[in-house]
LODO-255305 format. One record per residue: residue number from 1; residue in three letters; x negated, y negated, z negated of N, C-alpha, C, O, CB in turn. Coordinates in Angstrom, 1 decimal, padded with zeros to 4 digits, always signed. Each point is the difference from the previous one (the first is absolute). Glycine has a CB too. Layout:
N
torke num NUM	residuo Ala	n_u X	n_v Y	n_w Z	ca_u X	ca_v Y	ca_w Z	c_u X	c_v Y	c_w Z	o_u X	o_v Y	o_w Z	cb_u X	cb_v Y	cb_w Z
...
***
This chain:
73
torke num 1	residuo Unk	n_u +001.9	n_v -013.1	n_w -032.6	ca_u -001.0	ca_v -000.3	ca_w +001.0	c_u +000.4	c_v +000.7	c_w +001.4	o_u +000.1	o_v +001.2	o_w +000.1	cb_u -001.9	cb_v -001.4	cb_w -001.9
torke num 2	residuo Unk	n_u +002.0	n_v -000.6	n_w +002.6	ca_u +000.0	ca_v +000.6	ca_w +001.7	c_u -000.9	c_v +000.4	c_w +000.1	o_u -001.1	o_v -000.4	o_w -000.5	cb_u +002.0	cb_v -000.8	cb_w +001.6
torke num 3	residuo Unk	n_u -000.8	n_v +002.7	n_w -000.2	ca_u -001.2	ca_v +000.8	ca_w +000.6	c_u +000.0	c_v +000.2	c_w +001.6	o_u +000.8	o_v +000.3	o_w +000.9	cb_u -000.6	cb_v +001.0	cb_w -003.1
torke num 4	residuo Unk	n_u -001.1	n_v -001.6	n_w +002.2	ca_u -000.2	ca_v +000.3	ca_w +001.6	c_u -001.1	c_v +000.8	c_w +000.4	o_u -001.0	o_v +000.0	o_w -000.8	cb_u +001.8	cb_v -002.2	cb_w +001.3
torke num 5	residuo Unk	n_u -000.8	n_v +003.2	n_w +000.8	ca_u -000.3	ca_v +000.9	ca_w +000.1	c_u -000.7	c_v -000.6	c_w +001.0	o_u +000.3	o_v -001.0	o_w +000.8	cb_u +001.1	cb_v +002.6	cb_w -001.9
torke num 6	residuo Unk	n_u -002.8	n_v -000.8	n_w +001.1	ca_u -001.1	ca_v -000.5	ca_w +000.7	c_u +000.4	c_v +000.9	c_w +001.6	o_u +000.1	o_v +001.2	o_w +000.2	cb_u -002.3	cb_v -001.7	cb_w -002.6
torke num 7	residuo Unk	n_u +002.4	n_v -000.8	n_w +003.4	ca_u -000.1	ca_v +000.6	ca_w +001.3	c_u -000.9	c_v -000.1	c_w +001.0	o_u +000.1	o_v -001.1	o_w +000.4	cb_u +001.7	cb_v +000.9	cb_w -000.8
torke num 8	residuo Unk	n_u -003.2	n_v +001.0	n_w +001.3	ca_u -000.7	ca_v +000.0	ca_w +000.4	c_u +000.4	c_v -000.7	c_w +001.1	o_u +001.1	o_v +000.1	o_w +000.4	cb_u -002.0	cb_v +001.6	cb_w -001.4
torke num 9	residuo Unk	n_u -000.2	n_v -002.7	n_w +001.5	ca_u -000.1	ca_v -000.5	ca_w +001.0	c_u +000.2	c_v +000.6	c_w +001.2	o_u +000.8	o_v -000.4	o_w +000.8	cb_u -002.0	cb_v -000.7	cb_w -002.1
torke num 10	residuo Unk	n_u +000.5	n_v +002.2	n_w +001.5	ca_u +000.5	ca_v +000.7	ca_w +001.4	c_u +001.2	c_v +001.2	c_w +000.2	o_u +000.2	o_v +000.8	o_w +000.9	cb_u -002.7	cb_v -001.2	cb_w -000.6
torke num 11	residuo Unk	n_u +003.5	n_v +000.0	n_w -001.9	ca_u +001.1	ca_v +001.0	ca_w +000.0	c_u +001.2	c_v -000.5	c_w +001.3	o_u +000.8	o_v +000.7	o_w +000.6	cb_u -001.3	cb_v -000.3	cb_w -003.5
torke num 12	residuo Unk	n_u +000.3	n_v -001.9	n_w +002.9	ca_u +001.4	ca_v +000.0	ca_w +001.6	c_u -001.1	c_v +000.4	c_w +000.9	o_u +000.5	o_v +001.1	o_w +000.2	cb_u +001.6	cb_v -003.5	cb_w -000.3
torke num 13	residuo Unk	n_u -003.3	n_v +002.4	n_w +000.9	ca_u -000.3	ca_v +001.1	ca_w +000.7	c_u +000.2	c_v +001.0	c_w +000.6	o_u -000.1	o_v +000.4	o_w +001.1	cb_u -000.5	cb_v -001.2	cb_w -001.8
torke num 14	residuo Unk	n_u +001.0	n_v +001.4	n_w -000.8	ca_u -000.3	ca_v +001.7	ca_w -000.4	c_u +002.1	c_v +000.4	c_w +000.3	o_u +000.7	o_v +000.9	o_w +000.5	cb_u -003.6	cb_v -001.1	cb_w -003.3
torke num 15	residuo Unk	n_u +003.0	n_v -000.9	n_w +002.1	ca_u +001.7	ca_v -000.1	ca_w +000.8	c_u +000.1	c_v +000.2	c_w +001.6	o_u +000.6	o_v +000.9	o_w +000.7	cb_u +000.1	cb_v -002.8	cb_w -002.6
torke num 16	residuo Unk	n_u -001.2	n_v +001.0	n_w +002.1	ca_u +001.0	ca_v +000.0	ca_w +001.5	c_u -000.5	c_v +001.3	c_w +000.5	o_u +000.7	o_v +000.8	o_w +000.7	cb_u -000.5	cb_v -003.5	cb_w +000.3
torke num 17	residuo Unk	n_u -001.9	n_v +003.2	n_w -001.4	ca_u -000.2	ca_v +001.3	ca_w +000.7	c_u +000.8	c_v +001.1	c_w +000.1	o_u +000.1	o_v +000.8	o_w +000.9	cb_u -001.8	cb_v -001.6	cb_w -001.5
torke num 18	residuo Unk	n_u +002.3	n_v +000.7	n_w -000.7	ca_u +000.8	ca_v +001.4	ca_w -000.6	c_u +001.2	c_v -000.6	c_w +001.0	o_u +000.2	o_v +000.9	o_w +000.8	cb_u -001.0	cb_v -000.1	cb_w -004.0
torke num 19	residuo Unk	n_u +001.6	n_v -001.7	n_w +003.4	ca_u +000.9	ca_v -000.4	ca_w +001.1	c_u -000.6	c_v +000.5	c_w +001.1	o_u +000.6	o_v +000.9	o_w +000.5	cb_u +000.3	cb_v -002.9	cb_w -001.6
torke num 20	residuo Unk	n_u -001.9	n_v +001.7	n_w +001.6	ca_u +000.2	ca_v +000.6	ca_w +001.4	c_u -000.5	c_v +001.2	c_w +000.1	o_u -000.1	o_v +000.1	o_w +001.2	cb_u +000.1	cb_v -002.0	cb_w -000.2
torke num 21	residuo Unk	n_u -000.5	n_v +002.9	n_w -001.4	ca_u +000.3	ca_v +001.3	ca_w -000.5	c_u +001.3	c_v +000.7	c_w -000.3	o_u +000.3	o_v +001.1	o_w +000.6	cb_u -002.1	cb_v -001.8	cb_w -001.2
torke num 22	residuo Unk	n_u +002.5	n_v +000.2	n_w -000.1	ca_u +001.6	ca_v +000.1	ca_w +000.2	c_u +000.6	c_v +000.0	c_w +001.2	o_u +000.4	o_v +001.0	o_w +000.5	cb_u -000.3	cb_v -001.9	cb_w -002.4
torke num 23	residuo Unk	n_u -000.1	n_v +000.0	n_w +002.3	ca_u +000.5	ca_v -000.3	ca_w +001.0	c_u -000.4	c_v +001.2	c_w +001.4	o_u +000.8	o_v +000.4	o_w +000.9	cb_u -000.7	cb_v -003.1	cb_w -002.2
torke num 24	residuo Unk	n_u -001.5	n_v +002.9	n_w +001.3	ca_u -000.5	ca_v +000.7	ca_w +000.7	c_u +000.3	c_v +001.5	c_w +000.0	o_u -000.1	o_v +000.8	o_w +001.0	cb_u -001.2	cb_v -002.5	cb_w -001.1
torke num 25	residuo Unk	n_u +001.7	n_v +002.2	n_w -001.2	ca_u +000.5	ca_v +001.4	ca_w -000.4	c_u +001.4	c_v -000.6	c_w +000.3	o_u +000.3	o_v +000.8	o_w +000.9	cb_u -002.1	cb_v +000.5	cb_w -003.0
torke num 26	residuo Unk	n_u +002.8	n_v -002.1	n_w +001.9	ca_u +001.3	ca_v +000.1	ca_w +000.8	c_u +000.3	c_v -000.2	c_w +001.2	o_u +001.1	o_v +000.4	o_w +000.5	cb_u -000.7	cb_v -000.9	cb_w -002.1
torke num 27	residuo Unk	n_u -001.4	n_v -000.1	n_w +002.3	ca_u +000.0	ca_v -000.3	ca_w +001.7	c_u -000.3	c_v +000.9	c_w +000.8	o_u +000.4	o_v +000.2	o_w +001.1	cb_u -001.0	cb_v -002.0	cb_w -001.3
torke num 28	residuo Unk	n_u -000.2	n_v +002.5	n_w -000.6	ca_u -001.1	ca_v +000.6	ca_w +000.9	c_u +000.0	c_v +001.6	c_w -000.1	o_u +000.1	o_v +000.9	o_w +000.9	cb_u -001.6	cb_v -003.1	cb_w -001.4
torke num 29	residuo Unk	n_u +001.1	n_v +002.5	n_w -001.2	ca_u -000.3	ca_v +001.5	ca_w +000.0	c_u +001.2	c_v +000.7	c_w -000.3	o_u +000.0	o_v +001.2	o_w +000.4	cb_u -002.2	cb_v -001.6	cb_w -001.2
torke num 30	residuo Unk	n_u +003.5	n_v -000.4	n_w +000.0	ca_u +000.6	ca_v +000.8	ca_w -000.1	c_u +001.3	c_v +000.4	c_w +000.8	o_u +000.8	o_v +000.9	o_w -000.3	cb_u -001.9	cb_v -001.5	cb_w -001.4
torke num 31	residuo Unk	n_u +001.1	n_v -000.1	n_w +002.6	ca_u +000.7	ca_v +000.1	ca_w +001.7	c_u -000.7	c_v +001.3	c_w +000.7	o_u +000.6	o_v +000.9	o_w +000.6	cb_u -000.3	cb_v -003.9	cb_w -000.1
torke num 32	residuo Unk	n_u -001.5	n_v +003.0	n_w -000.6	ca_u -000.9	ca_v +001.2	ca_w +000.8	c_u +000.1	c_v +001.0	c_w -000.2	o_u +000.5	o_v +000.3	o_w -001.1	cb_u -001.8	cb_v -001.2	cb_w +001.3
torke num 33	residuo Unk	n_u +000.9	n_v +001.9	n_w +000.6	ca_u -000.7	ca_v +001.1	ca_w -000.4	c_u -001.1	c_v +000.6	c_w +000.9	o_u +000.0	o_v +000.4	o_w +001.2	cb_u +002.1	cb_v -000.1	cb_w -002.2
torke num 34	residuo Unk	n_u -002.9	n_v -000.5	n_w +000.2	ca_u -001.7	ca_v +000.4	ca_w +001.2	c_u -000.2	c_v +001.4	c_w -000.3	o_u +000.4	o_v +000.5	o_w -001.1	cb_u -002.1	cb_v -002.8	cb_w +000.9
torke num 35	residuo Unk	n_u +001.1	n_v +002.9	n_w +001.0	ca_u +000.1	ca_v +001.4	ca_w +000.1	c_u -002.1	c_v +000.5	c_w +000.2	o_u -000.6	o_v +001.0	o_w +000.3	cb_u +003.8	cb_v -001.1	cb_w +001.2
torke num 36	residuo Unk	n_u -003.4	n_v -001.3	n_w -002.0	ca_u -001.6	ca_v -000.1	ca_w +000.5	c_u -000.9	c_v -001.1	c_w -001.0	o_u +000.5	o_v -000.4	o_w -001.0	cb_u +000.5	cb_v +000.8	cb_w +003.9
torke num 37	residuo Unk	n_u -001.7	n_v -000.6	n_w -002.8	ca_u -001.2	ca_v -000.9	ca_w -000.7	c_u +000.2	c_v -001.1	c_w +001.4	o_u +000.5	o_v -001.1	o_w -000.3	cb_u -002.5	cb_v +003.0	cb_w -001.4
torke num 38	residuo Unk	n_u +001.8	n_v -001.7	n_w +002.7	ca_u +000.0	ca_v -000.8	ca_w +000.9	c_u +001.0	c_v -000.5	c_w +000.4	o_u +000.1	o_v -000.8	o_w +000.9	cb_u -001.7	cb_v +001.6	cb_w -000.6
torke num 39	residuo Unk	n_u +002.8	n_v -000.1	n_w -001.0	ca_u +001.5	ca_v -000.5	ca_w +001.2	c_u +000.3	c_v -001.1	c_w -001.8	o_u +000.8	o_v -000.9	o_w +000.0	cb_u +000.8	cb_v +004.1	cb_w +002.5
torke num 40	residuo Unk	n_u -002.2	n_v -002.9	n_w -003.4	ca_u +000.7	ca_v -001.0	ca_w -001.6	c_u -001.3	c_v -001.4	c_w +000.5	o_u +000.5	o_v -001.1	o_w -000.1	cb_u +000.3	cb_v +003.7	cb_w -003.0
torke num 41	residuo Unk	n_u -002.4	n_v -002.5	n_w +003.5	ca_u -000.4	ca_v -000.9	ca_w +000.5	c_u -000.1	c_v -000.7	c_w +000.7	o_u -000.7	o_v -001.0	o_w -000.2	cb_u +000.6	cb_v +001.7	cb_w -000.4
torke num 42	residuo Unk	n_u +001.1	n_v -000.5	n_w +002.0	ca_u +000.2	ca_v -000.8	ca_w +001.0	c_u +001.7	c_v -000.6	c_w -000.3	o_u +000.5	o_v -000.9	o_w +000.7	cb_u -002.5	cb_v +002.4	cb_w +001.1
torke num 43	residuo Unk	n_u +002.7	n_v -001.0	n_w -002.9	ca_u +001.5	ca_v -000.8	ca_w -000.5	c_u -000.6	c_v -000.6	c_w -000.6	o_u +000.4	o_v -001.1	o_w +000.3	cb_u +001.3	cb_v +002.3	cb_w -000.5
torke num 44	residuo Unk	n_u -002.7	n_v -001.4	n_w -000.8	ca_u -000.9	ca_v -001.2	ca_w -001.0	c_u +000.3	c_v -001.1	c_w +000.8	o_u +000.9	o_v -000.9	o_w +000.0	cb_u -003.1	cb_v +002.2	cb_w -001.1
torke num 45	residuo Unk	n_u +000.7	n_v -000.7	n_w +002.2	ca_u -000.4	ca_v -001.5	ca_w +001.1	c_u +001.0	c_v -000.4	c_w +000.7	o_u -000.1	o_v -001.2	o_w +000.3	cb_u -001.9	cb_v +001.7	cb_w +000.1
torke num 46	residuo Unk	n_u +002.7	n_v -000.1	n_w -000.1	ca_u +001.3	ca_v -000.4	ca_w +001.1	c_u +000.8	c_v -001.1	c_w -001.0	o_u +000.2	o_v -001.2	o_w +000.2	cb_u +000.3	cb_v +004.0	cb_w +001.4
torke num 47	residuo Unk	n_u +000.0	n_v -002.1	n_w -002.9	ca_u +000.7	ca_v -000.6	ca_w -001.1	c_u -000.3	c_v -001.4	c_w -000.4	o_u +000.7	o_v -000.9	o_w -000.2	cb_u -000.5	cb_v +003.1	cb_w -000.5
torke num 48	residuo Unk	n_u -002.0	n_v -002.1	n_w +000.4	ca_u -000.8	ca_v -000.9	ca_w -000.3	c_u -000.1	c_v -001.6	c_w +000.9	o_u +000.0	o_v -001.2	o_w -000.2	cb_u -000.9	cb_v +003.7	cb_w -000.6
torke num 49	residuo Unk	n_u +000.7	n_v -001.8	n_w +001.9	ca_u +000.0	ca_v -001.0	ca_w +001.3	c_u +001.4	c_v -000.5	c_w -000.6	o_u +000.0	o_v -000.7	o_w -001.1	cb_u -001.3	cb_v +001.9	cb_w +003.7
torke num 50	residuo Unk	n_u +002.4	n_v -000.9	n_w -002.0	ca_u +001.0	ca_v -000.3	ca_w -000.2	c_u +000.1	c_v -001.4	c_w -000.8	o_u +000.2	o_v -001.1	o_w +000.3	cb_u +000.2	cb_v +003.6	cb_w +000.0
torke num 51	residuo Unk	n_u -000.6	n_v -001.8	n_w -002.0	ca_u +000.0	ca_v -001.1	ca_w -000.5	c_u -000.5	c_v -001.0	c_w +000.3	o_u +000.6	o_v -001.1	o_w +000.0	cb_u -000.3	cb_v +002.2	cb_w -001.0
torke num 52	residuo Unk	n_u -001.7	n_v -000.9	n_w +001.3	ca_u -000.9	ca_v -001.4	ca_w -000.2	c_u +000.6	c_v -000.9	c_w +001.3	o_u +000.0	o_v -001.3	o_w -000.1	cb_u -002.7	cb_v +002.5	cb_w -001.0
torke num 53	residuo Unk	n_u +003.1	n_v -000.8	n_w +001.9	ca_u +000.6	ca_v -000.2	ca_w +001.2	c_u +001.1	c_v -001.1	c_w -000.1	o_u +000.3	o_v -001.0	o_w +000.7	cb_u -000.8	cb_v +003.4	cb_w -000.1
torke num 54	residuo Unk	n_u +001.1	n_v -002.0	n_w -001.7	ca_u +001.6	ca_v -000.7	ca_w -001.0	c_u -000.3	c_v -000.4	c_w -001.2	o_u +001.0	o_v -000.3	o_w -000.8	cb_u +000.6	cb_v +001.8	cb_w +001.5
torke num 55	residuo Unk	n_u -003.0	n_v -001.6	n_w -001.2	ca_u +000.2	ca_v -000.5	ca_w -001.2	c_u +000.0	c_v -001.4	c_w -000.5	o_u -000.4	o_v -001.0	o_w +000.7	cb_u -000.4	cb_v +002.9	cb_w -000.7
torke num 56	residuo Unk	n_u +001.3	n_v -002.0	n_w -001.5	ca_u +000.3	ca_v -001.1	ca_w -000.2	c_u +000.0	c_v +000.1	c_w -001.6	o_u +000.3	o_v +001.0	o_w -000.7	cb_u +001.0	cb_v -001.5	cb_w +003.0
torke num 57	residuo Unk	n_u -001.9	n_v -000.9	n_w -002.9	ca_u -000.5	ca_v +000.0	ca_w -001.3	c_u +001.0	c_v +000.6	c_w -001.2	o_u +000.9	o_v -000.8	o_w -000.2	cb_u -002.2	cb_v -001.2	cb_w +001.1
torke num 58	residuo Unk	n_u +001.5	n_v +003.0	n_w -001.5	ca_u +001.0	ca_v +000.1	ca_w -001.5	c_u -000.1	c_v -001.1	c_w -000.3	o_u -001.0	o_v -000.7	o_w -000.1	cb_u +000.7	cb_v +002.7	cb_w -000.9
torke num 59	residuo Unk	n_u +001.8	n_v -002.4	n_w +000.8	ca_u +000.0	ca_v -001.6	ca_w -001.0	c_u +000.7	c_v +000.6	c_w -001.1	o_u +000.8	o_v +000.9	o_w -000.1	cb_u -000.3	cb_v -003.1	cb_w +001.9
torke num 60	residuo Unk	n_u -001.3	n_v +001.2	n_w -003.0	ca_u +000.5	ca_v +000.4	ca_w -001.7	c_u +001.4	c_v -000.7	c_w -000.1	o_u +000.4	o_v -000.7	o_w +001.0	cb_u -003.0	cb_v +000.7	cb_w -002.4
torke num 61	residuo Unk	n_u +003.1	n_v +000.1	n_w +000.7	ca_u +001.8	ca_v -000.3	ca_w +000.0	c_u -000.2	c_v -000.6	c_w -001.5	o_u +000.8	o_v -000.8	o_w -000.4	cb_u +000.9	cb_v +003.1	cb_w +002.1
torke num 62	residuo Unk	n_u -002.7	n_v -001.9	n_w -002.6	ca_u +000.6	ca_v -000.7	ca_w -001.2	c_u -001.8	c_v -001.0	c_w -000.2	o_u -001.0	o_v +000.0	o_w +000.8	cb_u +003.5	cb_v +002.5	cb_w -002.4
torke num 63	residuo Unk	n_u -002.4	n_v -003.1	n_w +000.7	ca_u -001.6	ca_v -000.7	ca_w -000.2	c_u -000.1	c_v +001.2	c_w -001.3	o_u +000.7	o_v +000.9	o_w -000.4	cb_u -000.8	cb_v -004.2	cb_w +001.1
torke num 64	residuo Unk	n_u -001.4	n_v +002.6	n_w -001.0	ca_u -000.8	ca_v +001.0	ca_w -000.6	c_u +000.7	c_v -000.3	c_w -001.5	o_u +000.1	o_v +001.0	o_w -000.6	cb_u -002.6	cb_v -000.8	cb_w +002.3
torke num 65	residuo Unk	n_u +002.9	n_v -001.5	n_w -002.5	ca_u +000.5	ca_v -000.1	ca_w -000.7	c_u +001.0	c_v +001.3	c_w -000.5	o_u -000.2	o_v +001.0	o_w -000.8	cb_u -000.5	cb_v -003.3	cb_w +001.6
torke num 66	residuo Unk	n_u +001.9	n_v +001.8	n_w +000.1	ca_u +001.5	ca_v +000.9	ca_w +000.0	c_u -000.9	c_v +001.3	c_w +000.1	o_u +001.0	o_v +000.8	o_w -000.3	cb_u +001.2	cb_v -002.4	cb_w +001.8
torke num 67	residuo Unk	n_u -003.2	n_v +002.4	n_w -001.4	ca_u -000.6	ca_v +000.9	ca_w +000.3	c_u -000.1	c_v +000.6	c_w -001.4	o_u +000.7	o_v +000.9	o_w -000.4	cb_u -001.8	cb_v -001.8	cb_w +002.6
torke num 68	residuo Unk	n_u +000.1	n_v +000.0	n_w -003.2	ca_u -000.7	ca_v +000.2	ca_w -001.0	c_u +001.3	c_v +000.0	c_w -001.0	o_u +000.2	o_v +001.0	o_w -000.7	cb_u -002.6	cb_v -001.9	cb_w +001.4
torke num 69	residuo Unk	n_u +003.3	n_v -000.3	n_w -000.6	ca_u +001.0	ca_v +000.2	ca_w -001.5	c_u +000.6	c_v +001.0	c_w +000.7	o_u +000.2	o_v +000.7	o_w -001.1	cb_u +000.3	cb_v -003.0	cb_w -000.3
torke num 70	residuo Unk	n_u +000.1	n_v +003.0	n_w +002.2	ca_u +000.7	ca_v +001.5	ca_w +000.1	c_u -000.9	c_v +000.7	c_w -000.7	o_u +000.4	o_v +000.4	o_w -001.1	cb_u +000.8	cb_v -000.4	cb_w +003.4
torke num 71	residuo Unk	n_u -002.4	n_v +000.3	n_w -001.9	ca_u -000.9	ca_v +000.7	ca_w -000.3	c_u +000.1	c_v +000.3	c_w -002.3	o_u +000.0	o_v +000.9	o_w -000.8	cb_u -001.5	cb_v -002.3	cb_w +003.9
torke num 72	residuo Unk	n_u +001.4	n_v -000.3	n_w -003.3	ca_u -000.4	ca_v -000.1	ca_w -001.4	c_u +001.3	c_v +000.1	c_w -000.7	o_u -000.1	o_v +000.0	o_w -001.2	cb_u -002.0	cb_v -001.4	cb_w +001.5
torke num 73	residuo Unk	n_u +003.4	n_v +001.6	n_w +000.4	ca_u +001.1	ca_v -000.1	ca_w -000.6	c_u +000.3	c_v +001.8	c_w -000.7	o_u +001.1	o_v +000.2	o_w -000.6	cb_u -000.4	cb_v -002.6	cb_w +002.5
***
């Protein structure tokens, strides 16, 4: 019997979030060094702008298929 593992509906959501969080601790926080609450909050917003400024959708590279049999393999 094939098994497949139950994946939540709002788990690619929950993906790309954790992507741009990543991305934000490599762009952003770990280039810095704030010496302040206010000097790590205004690198956020500056960082932040930035992005939205340049952003552009994550595209998936495989379908959800190719997804699941890696997964069930």
């Amino acid at each position: 019997m094939h098994r497949r593992s139950f994946t939540p509906a709002y788990s690619s959501w929950i993906n790309q979030v954790e992507r741009w969080f990543a991305k934000l601790e490599r762009r952003c926080l770990e280039r810095g060094v704030c010496c302040s609450l206010d000097d790590l909050k205004t690198a956020l917003e500056d960082w932040i702008k930035v992005w939205n400024d340049e952003a552009r959708p994550f595209k998936w590279t495989k379908t959800a298929d190719q997804i699941l049999d890696r997964i069930c393999r």
